[in-house]
C-alpha positions in Angstrom: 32.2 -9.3 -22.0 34.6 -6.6 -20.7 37.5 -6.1 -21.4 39.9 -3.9 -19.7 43.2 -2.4 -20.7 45.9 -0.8 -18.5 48.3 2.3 -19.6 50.4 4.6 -18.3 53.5 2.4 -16.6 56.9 3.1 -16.9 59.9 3.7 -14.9 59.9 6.6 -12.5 62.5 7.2 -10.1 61.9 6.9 -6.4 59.8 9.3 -4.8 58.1 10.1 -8.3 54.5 9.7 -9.1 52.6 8.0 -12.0 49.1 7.4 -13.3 47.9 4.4 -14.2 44.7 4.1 -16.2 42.2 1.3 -16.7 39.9 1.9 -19.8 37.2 -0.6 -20.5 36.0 -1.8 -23.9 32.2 -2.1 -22.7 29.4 0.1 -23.2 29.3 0.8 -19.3 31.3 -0.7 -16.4 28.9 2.1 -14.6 27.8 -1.0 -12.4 30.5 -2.7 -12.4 33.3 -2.6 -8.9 36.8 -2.0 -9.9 40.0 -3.2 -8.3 43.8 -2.5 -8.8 46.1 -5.8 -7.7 50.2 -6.1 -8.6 52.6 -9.1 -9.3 56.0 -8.7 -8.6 58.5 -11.1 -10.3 58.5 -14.5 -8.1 55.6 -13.5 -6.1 51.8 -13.6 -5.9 49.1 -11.1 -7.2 48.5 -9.0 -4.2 45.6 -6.4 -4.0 46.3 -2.7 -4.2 43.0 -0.8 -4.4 39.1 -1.0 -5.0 36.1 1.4 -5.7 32.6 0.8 -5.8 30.6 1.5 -8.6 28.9 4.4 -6.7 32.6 5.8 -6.2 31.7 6.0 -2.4 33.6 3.4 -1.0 37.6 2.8 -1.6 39.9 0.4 0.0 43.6 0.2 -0.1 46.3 -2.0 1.0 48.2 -1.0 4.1 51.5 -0.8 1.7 49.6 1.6 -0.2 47.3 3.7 1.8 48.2 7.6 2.0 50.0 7.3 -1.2 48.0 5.7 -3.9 44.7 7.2 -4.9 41.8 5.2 -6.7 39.3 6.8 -9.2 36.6 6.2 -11.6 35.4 8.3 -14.0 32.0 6.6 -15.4 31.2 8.4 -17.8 34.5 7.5 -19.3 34.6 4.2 -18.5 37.6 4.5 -16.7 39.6 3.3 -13.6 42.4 5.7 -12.4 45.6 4.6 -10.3 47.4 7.3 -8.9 50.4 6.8 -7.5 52.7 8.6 -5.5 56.0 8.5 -3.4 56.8 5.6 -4.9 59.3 3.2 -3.5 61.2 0.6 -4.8 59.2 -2.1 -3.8 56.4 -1.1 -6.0 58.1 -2.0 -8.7 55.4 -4.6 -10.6 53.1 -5.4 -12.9 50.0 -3.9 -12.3 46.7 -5.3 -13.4 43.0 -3.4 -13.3 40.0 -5.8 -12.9 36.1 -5.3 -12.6 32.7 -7.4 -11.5 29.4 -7.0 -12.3 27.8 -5.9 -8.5 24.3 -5.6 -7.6 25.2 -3.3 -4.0 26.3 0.5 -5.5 28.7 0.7 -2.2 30.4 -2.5 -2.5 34.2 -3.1 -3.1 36.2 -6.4 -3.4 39.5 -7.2 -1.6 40.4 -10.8 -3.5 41.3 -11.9 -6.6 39.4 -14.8 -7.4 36.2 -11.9 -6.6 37.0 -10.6 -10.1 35.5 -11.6 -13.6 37.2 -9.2 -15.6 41.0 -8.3 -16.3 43.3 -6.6 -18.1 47.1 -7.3 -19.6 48.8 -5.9 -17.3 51.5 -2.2 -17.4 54.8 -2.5 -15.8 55.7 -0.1 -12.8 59.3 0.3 -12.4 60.9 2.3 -9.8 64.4 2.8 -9.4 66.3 3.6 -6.5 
């Protein structure tokens, strides 16, 4: 069993930056894929970001690309969210989530891909 907790939300003006991280409760999520998805109030979880477990593949929503960064630190066991020039319509909740994967260069893209997820960390951004 994983299980994955989210910190470092808040509420950030726009234009601001903030780091989310994703720390896992298991020995290893070393082979495990990571993903990033949001929920904003009234809406459905949408998919930010994913990393392989071999940290060479990424993949980000067109909302997101060129201003959020993904990372893992393995040796951690931990999932990074950076964000920056935020906008207003970030404003969420943002979950982390993992799955087991065989292929070291895989990444997933949907939701119901995932085995694992956290609580959740709010993301508010004001205008």
């Amino acid at each position: 069993q994983v299980q994955l907790v989210e910190s470092g939300g808040g509420l950030v003006q726009a234009g601001g930056s903030l780091r989310l991280s994703c720390a896992s409760s298991a020995r290893t999520i070393s082979r495990h894929a990571m993903g990033w998805f949001r929920q904003a109030p009234g809406k459905e979880r949408e998919f930010v970001a994913a990393i392989s477990w071999s940290i060479t593949s990424t993949y980000y929503a067109d909302s997101v690309k060129g201003r959020f960064t993904i990372s893992r630190d393995n040796g951690k066991n931990t999932v990074y969210l950076q964000m920056d020039r935020l906008k207003p319509e970030d404003t969420a909740v943002y979950y982390c989530a993992a799955v087991s994967s065989a292929n070291p260069g895989n990444f997933y893209l949907r939701a119901y891909e995932y085995h694992y997820w956290g609580q959740g960390t709010q993301v508010t951004v004001s205008s």
